[in-house]
C-alpha positions in Angstrom: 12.6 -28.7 -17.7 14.3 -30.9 -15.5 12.2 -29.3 -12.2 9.0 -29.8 -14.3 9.9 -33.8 -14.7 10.4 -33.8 -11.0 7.9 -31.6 -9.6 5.0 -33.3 -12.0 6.0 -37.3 -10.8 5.8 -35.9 -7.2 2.2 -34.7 -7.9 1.5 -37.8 -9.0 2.5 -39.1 -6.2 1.0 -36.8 -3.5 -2.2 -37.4 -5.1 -1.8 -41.5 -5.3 -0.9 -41.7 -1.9 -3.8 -39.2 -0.6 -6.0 -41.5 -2.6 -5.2 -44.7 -0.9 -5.1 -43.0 2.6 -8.7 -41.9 1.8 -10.0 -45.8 0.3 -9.1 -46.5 4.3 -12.1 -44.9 4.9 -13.9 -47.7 3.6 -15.1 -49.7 6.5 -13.8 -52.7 6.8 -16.7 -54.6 6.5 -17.9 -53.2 3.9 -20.9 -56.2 3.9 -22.3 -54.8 6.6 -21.5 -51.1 7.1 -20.9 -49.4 3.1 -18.4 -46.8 2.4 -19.2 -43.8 4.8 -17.8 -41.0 2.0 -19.9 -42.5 -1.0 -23.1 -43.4 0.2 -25.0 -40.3 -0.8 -28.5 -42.9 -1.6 -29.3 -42.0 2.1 -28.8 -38.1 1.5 -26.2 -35.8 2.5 -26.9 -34.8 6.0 -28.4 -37.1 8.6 -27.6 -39.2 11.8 -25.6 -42.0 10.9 -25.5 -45.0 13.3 -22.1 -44.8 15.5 -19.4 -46.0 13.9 -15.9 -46.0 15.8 -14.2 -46.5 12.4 -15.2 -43.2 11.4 -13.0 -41.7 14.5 -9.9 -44.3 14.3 -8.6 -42.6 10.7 -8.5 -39.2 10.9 -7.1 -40.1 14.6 -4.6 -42.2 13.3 -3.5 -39.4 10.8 -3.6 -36.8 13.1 -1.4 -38.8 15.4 1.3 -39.1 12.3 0.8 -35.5 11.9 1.6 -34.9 15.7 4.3 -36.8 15.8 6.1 -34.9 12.7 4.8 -32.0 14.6 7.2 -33.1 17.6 10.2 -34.7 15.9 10.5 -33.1 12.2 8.7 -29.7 12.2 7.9 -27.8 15.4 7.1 -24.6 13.9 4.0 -23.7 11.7 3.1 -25.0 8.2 4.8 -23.6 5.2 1.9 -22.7 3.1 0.6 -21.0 0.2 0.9 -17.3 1.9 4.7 -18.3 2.9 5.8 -18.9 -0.9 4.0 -15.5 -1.5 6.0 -13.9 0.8 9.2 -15.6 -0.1 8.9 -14.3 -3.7 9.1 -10.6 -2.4 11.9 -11.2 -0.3 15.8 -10.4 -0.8 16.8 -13.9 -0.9 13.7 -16.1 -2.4 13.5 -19.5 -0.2 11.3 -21.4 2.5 12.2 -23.7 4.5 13.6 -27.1 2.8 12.8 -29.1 5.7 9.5 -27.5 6.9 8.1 -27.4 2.9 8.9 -31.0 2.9 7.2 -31.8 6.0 4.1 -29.2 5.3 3.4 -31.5 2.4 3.5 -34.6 4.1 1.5 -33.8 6.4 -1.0 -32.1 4.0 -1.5 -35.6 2.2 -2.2 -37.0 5.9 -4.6 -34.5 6.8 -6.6 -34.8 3.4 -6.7 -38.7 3.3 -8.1 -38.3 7.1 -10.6 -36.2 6.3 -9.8 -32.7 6.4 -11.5 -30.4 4.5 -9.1 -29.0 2.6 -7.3 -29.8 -0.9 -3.8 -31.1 -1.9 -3.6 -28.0 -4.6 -2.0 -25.1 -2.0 0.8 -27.8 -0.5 1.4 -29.1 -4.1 2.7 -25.8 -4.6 4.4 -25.5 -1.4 6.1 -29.2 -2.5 7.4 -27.5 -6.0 8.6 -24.6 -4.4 10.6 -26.6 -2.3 11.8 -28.8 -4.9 12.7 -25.3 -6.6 15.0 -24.1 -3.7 17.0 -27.6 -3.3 17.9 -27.5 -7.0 18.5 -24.0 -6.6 21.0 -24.9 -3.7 22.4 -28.2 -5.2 23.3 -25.6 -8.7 24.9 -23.3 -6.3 22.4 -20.5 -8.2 23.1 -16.6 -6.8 19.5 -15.0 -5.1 18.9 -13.3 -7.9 17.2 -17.0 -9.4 15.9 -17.9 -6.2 12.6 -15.8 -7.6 13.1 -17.8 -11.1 13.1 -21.1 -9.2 10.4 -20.5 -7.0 8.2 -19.1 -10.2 9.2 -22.3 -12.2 8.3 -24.7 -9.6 4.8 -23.2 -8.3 3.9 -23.0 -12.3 5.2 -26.6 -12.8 2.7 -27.8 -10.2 -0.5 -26.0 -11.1 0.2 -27.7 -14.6 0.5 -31.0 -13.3 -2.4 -30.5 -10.9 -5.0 -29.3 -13.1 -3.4 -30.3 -16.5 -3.5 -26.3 -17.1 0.2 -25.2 -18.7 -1.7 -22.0 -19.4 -2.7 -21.0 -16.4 0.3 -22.7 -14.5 2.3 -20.0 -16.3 -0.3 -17.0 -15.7 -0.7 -18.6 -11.8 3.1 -18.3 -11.1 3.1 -14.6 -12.5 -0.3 -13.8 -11.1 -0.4 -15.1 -7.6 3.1 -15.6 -6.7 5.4 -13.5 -8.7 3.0 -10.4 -9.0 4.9 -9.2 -12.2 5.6 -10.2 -15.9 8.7 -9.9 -17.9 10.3 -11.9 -20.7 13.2 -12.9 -18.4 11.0 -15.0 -15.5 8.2 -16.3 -18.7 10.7 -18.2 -20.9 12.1 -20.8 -17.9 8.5 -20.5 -15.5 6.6 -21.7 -19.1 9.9 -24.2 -19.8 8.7 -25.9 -16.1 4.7 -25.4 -16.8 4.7 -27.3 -20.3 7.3 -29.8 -19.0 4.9 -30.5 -16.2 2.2 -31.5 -18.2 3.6 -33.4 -20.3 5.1 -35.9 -17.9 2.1 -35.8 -16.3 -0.5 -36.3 -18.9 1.5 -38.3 -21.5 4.4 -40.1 -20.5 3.3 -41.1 -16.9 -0.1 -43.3 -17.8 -2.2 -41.4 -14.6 -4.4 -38.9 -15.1 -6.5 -37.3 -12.0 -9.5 -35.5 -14.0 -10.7 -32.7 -11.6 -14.1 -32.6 -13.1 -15.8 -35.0 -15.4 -16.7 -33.5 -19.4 -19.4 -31.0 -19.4 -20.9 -29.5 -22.3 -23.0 -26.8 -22.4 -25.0 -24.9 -24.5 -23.8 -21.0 -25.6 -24.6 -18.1 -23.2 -27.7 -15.7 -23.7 -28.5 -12.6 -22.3 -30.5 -13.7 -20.0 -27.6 -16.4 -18.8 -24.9 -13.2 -18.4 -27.2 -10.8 -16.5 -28.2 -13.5 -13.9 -24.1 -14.8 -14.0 -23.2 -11.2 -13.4 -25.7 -11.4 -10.3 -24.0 -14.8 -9.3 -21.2 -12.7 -9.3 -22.0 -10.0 -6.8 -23.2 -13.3 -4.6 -19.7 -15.0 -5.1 -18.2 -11.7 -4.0 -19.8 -11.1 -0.9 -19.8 -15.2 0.0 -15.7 -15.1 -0.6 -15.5 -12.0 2.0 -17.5 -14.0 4.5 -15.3 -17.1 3.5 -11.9 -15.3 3.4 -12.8 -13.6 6.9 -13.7 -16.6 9.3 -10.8 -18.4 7.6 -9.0 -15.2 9.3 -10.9 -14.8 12.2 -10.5 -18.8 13.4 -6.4 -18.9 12.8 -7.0 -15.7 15.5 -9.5 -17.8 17.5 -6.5 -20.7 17.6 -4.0 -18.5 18.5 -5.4 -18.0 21.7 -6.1 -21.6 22.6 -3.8 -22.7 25.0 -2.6 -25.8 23.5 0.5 -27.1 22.2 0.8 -27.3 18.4 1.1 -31.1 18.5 -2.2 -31.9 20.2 -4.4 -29.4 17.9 -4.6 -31.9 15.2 -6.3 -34.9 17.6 -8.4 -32.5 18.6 -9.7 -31.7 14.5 -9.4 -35.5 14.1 -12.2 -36.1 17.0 -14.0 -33.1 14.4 -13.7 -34.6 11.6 -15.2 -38.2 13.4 -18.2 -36.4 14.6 -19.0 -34.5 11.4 -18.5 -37.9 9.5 -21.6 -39.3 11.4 -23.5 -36.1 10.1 -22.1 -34.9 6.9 -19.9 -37.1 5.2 -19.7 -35.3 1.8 -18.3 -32.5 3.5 -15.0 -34.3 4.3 -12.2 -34.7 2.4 -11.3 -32.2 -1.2 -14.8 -32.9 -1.9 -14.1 -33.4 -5.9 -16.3 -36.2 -6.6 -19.8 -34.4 -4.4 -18.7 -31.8 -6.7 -18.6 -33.4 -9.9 -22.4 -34.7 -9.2 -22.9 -31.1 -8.1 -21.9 -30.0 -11.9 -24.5 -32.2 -13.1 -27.1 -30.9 -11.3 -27.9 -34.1 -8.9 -27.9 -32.5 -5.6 -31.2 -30.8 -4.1 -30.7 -27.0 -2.8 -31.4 -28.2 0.7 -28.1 -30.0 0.2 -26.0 -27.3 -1.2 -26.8 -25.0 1.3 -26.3 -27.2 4.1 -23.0 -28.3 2.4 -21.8 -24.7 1.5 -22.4 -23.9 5.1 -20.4 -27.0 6.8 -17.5 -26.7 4.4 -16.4 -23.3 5.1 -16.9 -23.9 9.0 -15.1 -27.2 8.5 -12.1 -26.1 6.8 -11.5 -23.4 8.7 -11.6 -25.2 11.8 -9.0 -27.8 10.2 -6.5 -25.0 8.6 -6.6 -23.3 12.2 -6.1 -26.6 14.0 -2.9 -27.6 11.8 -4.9 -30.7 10.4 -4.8 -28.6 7.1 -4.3 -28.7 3.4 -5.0 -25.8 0.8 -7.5 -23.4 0.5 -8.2 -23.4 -3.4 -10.4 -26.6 -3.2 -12.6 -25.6 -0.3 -13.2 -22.7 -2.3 -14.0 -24.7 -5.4 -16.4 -26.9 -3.7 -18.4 -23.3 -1.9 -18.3 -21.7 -5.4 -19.7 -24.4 -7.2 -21.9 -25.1 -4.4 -23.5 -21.3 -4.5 -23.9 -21.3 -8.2 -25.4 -24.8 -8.8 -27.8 -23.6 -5.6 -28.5 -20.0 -7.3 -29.5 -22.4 -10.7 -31.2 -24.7 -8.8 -33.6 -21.9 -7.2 -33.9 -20.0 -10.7 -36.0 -23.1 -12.1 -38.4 -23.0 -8.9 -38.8 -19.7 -8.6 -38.3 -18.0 -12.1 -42.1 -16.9 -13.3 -41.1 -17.5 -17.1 -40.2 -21.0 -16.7 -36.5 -20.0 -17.1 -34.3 -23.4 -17.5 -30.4 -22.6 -16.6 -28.2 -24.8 -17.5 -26.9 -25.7 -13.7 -23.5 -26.9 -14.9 -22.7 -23.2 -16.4 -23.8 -22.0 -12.9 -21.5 -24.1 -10.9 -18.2 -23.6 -13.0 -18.8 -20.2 -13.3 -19.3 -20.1 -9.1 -16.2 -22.3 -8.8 -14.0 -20.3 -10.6 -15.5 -16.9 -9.0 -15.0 -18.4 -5.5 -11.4 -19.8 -6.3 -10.2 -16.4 -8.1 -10.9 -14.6 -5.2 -9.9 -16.4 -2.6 -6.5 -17.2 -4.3 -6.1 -13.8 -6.0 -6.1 -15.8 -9.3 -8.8 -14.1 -12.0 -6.9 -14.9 -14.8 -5.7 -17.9 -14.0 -9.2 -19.4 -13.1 -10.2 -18.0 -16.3 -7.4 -20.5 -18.2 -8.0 -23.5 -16.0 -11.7 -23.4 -16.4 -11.1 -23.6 -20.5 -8.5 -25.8 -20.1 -10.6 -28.0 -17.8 -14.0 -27.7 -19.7 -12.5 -26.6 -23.3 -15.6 -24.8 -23.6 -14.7 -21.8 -25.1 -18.4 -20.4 -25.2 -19.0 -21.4 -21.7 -15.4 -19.8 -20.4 -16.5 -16.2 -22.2 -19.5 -16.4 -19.7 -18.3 -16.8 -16.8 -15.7 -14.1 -17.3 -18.0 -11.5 -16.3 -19.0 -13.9 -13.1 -15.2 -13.5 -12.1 -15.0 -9.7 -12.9 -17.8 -9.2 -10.5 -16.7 -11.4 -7.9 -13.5 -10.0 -7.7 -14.1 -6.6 -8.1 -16.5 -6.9 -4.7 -14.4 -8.8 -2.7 -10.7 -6.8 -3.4 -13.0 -3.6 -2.3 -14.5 -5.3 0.5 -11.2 -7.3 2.2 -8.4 -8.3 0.2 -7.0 -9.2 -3.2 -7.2 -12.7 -1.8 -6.7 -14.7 1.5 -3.3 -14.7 1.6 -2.8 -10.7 1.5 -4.4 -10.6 5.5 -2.0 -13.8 6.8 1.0 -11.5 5.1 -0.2 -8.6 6.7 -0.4 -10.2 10.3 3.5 -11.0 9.5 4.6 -7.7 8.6 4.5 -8.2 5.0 1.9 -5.6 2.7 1.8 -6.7 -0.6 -0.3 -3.5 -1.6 2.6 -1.1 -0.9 4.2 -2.4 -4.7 7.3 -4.1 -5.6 9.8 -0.9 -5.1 8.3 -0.3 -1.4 8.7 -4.0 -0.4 12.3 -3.8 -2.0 13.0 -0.7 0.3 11.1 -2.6 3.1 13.5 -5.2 3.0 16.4 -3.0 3.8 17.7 -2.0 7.2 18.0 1.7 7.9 21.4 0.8 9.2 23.2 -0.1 5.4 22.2 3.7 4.4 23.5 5.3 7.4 26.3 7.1 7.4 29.4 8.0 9.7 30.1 11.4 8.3 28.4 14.0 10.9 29.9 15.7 13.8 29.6 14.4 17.2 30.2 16.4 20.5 30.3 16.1 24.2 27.6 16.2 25.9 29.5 19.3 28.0 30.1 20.9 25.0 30.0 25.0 25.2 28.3 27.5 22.4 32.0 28.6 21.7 33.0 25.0 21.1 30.4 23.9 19.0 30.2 26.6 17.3 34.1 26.6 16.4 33.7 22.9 15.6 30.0 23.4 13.1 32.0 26.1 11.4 35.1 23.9 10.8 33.2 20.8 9.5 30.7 23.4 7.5 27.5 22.3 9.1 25.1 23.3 10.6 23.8 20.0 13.1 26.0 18.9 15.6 25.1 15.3 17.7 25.8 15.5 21.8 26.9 12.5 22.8 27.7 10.8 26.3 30.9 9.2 26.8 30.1 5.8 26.5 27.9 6.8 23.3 24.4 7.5 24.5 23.1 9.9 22.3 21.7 13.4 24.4 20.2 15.5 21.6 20.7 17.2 18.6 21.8 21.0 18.4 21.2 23.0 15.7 23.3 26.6 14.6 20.6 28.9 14.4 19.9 28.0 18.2 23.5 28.6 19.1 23.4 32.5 17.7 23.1 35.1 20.3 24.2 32.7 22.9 26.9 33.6 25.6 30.2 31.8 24.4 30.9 29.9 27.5 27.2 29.0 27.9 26.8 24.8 27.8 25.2 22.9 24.9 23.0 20.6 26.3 19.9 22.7 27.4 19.8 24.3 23.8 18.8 20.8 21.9 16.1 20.2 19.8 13.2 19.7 21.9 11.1 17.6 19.4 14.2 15.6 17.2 13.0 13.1 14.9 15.3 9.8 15.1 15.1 6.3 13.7 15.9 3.3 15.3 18.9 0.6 14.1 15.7 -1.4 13.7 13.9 0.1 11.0 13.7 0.0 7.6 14.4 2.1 4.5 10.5 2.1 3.6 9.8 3.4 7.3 13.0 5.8 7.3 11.5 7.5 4.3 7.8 7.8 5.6 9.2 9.3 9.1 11.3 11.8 7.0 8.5 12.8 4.3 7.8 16.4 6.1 11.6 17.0 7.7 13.4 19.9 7.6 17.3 19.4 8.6 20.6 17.7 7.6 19.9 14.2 8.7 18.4 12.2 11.0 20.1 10.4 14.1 19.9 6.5 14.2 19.6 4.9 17.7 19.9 1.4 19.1 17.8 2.3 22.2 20.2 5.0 23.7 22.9 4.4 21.9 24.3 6.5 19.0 24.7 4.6 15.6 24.9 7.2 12.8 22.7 9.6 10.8 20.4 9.0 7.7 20.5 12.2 5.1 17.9 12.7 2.7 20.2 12.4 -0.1 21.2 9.1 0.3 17.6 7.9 1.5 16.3 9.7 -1.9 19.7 8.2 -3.8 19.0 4.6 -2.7 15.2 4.8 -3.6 15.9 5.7 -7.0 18.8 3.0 -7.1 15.7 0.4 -6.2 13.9 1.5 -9.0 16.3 0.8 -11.6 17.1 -2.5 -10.1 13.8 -3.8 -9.9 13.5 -3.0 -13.5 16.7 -4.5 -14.4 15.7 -7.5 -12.8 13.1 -7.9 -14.4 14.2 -7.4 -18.3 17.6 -7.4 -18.2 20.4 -10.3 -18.3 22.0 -10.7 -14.1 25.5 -8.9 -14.0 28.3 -9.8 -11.8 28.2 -7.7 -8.4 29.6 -7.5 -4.8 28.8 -10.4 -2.4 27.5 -7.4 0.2 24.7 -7.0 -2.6 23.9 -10.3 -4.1 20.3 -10.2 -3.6 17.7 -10.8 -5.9 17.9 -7.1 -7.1 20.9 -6.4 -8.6 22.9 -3.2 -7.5 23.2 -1.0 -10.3 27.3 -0.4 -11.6 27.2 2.7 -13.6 29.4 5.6 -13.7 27.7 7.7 -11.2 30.3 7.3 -8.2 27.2 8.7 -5.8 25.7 5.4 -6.6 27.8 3.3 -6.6 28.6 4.5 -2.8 25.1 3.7 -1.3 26.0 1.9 2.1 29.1 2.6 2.5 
């Protein structure tokens, strides 16, 4: 309750101060020159006179953003992918420091211009918040995932003023599983979150202003369930040069402190063009709801956001990715309404505002991974229940396209670049997490690299084997020699030319997930494990099979079961099992 109160002021906050970094971009004279952002009476797109005003915020921003860049946080963002990943990890955390500093400079990015949103680094700030209460309570691992579920569902309530779908976001999105255990305190948070933040703090940032609209027909749900297959393939094309541009940055050689100047000087030029296309874009997109902005327009617009915010993510002058995607969904489906009344032949009337929430939450869901949790916000957004059945099938669609097409949602390809495959399940990234080395073991026979047939053979039939490991003398590892290749050898006849001539070994550096892919088809005892040349130990199939099967059962007991006591080697998030089978209970050992 207590992270909820905290995490829900501190949304207040980052939006407030976001909101008077953005009233800067009111000129100050306004007499002569009106507010760049809000003047849409001269339309969205045109040549604006030059206005060096335009150019001194989002410089002025990025320089703060630089110079945290320098002094505070060197590395890359923390952002929503980072959390993700940090749920499926041994030890749940990010980095207090760089979550802290992510955020700030989030808020200075979006009240310069960027076009981006505040919801992805809101997130990013509760998870944060999550791991220095965790640390301050001195909690084991095996809460960090609690924390981190509590906090990310605290701020999607605040945010959106959506405990529902903070609580279905957090298991969704982040967590990727349900269980009694992680609901009870990650709804505790969510509810606790919105209720500082809609009733005891006086503030309330709507997101979109009261719609009401008429109940669905049939022909409204076949041409929604079109919208949908258009939402699907729009997201793929979003989600990929998102993708492609961070690859596109990579290889520009410039230092991470100068890339957000350079989006600044952007943002100024695209403010003399297209100022509606700067900035979260929440209030362009509550006029889009009501159906006051020509298709010209939203195409134009659609088309300058995605390039815009993918230019300002990959150039570190960045926010989150939900409200981008908000703004191109609603933009597609007010524009797919909008062309329906012109080009319909039966004269065909759709209501526009139906369109655009259903293309919102579409575009968002997918991008974010998040159909159920679009599903809640838009109902508790809108509370429209007839409206919210409708676009449901919008959603499905959407979704369905655009996970066969590229990815669950953005986040899935940045994991991927970093190792991390979210597909493989919750057991594979639990076996992915552990090094080949803490299920090796040091019972196997090791001989001389001079060894002869006699001696090995003496020495296999002592330790009742039938693998022997030659060795050099300061432990560089020659081969491995099998029994049945030592039969019908001359006794005095040396070891070494009779190795396996195609051994499969591991490396100190693997994992358990890639020990037990190498050893799906092998036939033997075990399995050397090398650190380059040198020989560590071997890896049996019994204890690679025993440990896989001691994952299972702790992933489930984490999940439904009450934490028990454990060894300080093991305290993880997943719990080694105690239980009266010694053979378990001696996994890494």
């Amino acid at each position: 309750m207590l992270l909820g109160l905290v995490v829900a002021c501190s949304a207040l906050a980052l939006f407030g101060v976001a909101d008077m970094i953005l009233h800067l971009w009111q000129h100050p004279f306004p007499d002569v020159v009106p507010d760049v952002m809000s003047d849409a009476a001269n339309g969205y797109f045109g040549l604006r006179p030059f206005d060096v005003w335009l150019f001194v915020v989002p410089l002025g921003m990025a320089a703060l953003i630089s110079l945290i860049l320098l002094v505070l946080a060197p590395d890359t963002p923390v952002e929503l992918a980072d959390v993700i990943g940090a749920a499926h990890q041994p030890d749940p955390t990010v980095p207090q420091i760089n979550g802290y500093a992510s955020t700030l400079k989030s808020v200075l990015a979006v009240g310069g211009g960027s076009s981006t949103g505040l919801y992805g680094p809101l997130i990013v700030l509760g998870t944060s918040l999550a791991v220095t209460a965790r640390r301050v309570l001195r909690l084991s691992p095996q809460y960090g995932e609690m924390a981190l579920g509590a906090g990310v569902a605290a701020a999607i309530a605040s945010a959106f003023g959506a405990p529902l779908a903070g609580i279905v976001f957090a298991h969704e999105v982040v967590l990727r599983h349900y269980s009694l255990r992680f609901f009870a305190p990650v709804s505790v948070a969510s509810v606790s979150a919105y209720v500082v933040s809609g009733a005891i703090l006086p503030t309330r940032f709507d997101l979109l202003p009261t719609l009401s609209t008429p109940p669905a027909q049939v022909a409204d749900i076949a041409l929604l369930m079109l919208l949908g297959v258009g939402i699907g393939l729009l997201a793929v094309m979003m989600m990929q040069v998102l993708a492609r541009s961070r690859s596109l940055a990579h290889t520009i050689a410039l230092p991470y402190w100068v890339r957000p100047l350079l989006a600044a000087v952007i943002i100024g030029a695209v403010a003399h063009l297209a100022p509606a296309a700067l900035g979260p874009g929440m209030d362009v997109l509550g006029t889009i709801l009501q159906g006051q902005v020509s298709a010209v327009d939203l195409a134009g617009l659609i088309g300058v956001k995605i390039i815009l915010a993918s230019v300002c993510l990959a150039l570190f002058f960045h926010g989150g990715v939900l409200a981008p995607a908000l703004f191109v969904g609603g933009g597609l489906g007010a524009l797919f309404a909008t062309l329906l009344v012109t080009l319909a032949p039966w004269g065909y009337q759709p209501d526009i505002a139906l369109f655009a929430l259903a293309g919102m939450s579409a575009m968002a869901s997918c991008v974010v991974g998040a159909p159920l949790a679009m599903i809640l916000i838009s109902f508790e957004l809108t509370h429209d229940y007839s409206a919210t059945t409708a676009l449901v099938v919008t959603i499905v669609l959407a979704n369905l396209l655009s996970s066969r097409l590229y990815a669950r949602s953005v986040f899935e390809s940045q994991l991927f670049v970093k190792g991390l495959d979210l597909s493989l399940g919750r057991e594979s990234l639990a076996l992915q997490s552990t090094p080949v080395t803490h299920i090796m073991s040091s019972d196997y026979l090791a001989l001389p690299e001079h060894a002869s047939v006699a001696e090995a053979t003496a020495q296999l039939a002592a330790a009742q084997c039938a693998e022997a490991h030659l060795q050099t003398g300061d432990g560089k590892w020659r081969g491995k020699i099998c029994l049945y290749n030592l039969i019908a050898q001359p006794p005095d006849a040396p070891c070494l030319p009779l190795i396996d001539t195609a051994p499969l070994t591991l490396q100190a550096s693997d994992n358990a997930l890639q020990a037990q892919n190498a050893m799906r088809d092998f036939i033997g005892e075990g399995v050397p494990v090398l650190d380059g040349e040198i020989f560590h130990g071997v890896v049996y199939e019994a204890d690679l099979f025993r440990h896989a099967r001691m994952v299972t059962r702790s992933v489930w007991q984490h999940d439904h079961e009450d934490a028990a006591p454990q060894p300080r080697r093991f305290a993880t998030k997943y719990q080694t099992i105690v239980s009266g089978n010694s053979q378990d209970n001696n996994i890494g050992q």
